[in-house]
MDTraj code that builds the backbone (N, CA, C; nanometers):
import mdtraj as md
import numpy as np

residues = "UNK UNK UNK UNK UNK UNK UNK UNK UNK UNK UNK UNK UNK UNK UNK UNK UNK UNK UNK UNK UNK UNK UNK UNK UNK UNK UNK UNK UNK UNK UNK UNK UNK UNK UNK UNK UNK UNK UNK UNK UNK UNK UNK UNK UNK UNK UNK UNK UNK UNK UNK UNK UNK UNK UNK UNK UNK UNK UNK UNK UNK UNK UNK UNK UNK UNK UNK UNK UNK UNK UNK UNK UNK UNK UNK UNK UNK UNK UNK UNK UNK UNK UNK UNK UNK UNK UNK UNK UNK UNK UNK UNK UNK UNK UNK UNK UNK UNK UNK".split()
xyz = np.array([
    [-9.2453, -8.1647, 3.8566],
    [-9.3005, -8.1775, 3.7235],
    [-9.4056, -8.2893, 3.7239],
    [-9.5047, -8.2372, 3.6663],
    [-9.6262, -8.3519, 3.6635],
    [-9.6010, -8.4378, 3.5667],
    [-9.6120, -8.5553, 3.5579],
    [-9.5931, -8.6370, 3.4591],
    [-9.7801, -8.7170, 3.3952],
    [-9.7677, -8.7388, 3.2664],
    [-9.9074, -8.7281, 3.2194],
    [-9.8994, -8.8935, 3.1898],
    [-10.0595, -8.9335, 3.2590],
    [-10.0828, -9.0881, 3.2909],
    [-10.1631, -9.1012, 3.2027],
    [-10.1703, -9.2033, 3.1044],
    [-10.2482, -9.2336, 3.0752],
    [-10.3942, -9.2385, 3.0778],
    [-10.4870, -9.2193, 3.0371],
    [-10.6778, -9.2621, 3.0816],
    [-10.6883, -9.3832, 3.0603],
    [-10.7146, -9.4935, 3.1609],
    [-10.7441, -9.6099, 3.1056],
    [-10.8912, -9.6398, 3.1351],
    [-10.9714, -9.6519, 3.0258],
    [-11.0990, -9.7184, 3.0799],
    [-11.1462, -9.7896, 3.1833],
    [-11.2612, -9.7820, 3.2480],
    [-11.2956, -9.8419, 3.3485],
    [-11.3872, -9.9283, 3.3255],
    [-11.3581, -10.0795, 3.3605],
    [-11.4856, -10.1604, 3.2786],
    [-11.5610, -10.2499, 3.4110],
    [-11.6846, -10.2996, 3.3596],
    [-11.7533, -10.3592, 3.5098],
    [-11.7883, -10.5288, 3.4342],
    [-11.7746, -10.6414, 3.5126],
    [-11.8121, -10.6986, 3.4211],
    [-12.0040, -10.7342, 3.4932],
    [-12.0494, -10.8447, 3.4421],
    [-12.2152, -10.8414, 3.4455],
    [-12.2542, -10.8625, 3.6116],
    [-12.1618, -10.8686, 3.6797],
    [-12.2320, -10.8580, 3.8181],
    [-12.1938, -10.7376, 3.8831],
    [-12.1597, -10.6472, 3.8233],
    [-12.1133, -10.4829, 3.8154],
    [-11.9945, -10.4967, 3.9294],
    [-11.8849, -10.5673, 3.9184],
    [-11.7672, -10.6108, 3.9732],
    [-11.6730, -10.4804, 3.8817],
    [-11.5746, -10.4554, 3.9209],
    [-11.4601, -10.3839, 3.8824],
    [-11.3672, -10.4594, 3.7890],
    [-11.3489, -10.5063, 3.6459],
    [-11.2578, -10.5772, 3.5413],
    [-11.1041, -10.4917, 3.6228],
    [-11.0292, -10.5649, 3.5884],
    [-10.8760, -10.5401, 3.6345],
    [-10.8480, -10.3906, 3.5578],
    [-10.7705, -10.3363, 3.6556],
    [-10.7556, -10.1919, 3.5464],
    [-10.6164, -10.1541, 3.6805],
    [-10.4867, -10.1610, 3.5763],
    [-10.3932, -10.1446, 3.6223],
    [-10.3685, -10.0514, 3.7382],
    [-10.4587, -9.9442, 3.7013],
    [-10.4227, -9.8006, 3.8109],
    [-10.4843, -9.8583, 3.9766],
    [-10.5940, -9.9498, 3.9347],
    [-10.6105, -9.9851, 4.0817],
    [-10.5818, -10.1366, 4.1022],
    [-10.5497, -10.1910, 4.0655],
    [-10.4569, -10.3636, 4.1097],
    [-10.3465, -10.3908, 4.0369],
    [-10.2200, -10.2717, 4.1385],
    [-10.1114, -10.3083, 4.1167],
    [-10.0515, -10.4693, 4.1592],
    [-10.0798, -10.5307, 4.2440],
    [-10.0839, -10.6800, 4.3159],
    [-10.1265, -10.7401, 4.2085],
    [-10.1819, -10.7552, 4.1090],
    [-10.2609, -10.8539, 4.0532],
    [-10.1602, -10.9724, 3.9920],
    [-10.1484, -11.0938, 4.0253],
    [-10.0507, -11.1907, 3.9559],
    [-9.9229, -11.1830, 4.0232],
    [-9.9182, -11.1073, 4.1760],
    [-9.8048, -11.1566, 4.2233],
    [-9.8723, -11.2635, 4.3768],
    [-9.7856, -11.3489, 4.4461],
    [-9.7931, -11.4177, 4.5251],
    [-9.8377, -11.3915, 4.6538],
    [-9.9425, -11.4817, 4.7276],
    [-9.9887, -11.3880, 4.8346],
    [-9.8731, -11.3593, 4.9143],
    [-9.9021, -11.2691, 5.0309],
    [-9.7978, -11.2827, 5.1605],
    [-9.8616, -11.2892, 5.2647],
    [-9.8188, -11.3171, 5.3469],
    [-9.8658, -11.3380, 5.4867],
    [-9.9991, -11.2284, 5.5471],
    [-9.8911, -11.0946, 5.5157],
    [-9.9463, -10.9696, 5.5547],
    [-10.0898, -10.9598, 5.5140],
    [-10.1113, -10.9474, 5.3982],
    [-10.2413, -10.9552, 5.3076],
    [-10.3394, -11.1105, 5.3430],
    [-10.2621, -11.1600, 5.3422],
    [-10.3757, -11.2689, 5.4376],
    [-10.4541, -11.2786, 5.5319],
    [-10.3313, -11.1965, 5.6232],
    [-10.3978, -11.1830, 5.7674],
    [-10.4922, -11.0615, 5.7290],
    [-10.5012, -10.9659, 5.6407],
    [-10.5689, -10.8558, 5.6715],
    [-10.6743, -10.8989, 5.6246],
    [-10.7068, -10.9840, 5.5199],
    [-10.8219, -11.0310, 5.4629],
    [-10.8798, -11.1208, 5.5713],
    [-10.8613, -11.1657, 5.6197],
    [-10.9404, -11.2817, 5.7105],
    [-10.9742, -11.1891, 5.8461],
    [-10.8869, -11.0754, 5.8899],
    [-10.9585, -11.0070, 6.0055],
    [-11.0715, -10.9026, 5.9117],
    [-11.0848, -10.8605, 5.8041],
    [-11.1293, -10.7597, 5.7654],
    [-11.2576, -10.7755, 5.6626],
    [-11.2295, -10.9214, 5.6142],
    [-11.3286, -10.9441, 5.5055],
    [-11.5072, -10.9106, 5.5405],
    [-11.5312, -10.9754, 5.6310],
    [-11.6373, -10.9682, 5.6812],
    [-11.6943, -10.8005, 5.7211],
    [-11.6248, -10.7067, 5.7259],
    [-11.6076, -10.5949, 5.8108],
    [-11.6478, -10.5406, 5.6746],
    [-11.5687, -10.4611, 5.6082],
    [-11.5718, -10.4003, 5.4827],
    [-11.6032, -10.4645, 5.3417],
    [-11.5804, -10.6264, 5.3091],
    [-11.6781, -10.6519, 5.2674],
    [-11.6278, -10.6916, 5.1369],
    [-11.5602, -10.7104, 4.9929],
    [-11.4946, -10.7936, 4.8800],
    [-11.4537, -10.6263, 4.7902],
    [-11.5473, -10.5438, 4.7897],
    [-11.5363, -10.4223, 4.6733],
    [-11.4205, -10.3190, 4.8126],
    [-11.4520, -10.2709, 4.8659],
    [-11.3572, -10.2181, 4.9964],
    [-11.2041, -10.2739, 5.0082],
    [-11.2253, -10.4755, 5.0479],
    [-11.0930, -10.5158, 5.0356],
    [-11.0504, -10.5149, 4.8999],
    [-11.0825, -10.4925, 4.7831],
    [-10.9785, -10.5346, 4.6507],
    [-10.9301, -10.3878, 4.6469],
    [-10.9539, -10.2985, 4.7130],
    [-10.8521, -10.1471, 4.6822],
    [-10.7911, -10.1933, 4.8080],
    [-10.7770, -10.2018, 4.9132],
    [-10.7182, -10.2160, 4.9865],
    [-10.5805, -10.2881, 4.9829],
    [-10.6212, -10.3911, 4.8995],
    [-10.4967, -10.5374, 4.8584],
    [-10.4592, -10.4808, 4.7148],
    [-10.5155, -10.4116, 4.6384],
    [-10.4836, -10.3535, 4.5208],
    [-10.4919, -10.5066, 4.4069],
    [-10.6228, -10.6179, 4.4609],
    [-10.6424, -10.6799, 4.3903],
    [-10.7617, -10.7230, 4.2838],
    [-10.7953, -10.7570, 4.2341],
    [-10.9721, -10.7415, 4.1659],
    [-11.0620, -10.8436, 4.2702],
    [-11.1618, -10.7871, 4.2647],
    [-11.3157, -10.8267, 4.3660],
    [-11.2756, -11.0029, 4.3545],
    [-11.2916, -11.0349, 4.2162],
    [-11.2959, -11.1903, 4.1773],
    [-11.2022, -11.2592, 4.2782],
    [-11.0355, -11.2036, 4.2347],
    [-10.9160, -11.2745, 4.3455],
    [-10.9630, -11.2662, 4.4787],
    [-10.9971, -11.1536, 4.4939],
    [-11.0105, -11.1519, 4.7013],
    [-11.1606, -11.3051, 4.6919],
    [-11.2281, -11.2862, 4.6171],
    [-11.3508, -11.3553, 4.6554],
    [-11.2754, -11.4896, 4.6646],
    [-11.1959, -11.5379, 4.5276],
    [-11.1616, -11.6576, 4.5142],
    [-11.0639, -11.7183, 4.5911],
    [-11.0014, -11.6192, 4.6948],
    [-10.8995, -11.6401, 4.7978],
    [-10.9801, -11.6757, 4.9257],
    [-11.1080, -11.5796, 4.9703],
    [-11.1764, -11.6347, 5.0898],
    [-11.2755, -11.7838, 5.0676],
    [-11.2863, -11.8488, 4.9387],
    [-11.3102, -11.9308, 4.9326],
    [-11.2109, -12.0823, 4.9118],
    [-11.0944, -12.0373, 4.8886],
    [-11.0141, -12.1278, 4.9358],
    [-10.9517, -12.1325, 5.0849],
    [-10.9318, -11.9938, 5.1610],
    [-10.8934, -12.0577, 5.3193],
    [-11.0498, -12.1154, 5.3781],
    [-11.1452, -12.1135, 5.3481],
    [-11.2456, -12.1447, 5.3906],
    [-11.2137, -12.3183, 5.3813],
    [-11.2002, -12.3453, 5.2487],
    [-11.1703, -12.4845, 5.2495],
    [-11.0697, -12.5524, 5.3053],
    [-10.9762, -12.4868, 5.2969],
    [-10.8191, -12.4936, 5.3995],
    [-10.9058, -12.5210, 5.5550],
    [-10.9705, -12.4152, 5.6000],
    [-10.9903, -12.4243, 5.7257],
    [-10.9105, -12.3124, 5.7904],
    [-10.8594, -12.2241, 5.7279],
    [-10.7898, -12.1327, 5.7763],
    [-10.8652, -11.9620, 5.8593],
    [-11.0048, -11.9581, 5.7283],
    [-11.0739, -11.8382, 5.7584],
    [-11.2325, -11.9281, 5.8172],
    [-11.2638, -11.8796, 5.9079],
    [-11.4175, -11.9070, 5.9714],
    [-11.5058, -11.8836, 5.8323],
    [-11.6087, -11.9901, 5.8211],
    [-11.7456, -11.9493, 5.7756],
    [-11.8174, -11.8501, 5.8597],
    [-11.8908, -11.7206, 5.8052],
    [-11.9542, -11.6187, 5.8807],
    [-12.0816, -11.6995, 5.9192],
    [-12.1241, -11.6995, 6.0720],
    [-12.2692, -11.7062, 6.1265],
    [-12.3372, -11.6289, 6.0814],
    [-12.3485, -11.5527, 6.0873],
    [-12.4731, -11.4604, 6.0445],
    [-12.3869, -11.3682, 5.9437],
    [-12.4830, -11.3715, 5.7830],
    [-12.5076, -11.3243, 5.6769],
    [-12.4889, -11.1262, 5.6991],
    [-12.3995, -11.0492, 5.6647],
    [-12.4333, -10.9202, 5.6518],
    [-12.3581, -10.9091, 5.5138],
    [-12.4629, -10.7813, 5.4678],
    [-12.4268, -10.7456, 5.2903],
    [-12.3488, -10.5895, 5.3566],
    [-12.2338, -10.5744, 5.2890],
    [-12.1935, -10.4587, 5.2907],
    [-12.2480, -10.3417, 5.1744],
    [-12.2490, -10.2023, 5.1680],
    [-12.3212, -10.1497, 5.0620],
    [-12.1970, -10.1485, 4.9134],
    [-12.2469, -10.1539, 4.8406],
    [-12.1438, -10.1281, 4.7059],
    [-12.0797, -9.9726, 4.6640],
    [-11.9733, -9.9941, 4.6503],
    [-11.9405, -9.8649, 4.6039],
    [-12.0019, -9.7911, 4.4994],
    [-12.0797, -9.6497, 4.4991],
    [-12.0775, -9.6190, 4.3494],
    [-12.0216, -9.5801, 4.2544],
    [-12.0563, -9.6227, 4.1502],
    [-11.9842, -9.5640, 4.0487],
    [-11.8979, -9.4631, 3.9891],
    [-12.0425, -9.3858, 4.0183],
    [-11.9573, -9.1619, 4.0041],
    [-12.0450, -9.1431, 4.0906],
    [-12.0157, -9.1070, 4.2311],
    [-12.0630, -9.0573, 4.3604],
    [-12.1162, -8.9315, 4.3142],
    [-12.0245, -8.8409, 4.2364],
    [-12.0830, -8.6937, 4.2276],
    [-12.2076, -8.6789, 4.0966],
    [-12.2176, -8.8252, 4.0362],
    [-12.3491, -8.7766, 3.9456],
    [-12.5307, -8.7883, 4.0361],
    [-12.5767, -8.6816, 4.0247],
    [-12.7180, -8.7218, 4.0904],
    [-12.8185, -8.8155, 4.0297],
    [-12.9050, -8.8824, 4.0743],
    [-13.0231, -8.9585, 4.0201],
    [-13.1143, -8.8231, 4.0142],
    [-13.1507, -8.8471, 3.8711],
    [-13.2683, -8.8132, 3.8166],
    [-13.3755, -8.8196, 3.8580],
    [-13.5407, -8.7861, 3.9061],
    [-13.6320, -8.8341, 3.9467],
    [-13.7025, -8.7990, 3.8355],
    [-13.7931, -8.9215, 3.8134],
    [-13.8669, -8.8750, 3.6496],
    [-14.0364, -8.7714, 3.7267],
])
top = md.Topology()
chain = top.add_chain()
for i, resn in enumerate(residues, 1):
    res = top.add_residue(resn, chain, resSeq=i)
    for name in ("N", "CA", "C"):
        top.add_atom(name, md.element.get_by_symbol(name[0]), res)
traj = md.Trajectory(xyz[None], top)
């Protein structure tokens, strides 16, 4: 039996970041663990803050505000060389228009 979920809005805030939205950051407000640590510090750099917050099931902001505290810890390396990962879009299946 299918059970019927709610629609919850999807909101972005002004740096077109993902606002918390339950269906995708179940984690949000519980305590790190080990596990999720380690995956963020081998992976961050790789896939990139929008990639890891589905991954950790946490919002863009927490993962960001977590690699900037082991940074200060001394726990996660500062990256040498600068790479931008691409952003997820929005609705993949809508096309751009060409005027």
């Amino acid at each position: 039996m299918l059970q019927w979920i709610p629609e919850i809005p999807i909101e972005y805030d002004r740096f077109q970041r993902l606002l918390y939205n339950p269906m995708f950051h179940q984690k949000m407000s519980t305590p790190w663990n080990y596990e999720d640590e380690q995956y963020l510090i081998n992976w961050y750099y790789i896939i990139g803050p929008e990639e890891m917050s589905y991954a950790l099931d946490r919002t863009i902001k927490s993962i960001m505000q977590r690699v900037v505290k082991l940074k200060k810890e001394g726990i996660m390396e500062k990256q040498l060389c600068r790479t931008y990962s691409k952003k997820i879009k929005k609705n993949p299946l809508q096309r751009v228009q060409s005027k």
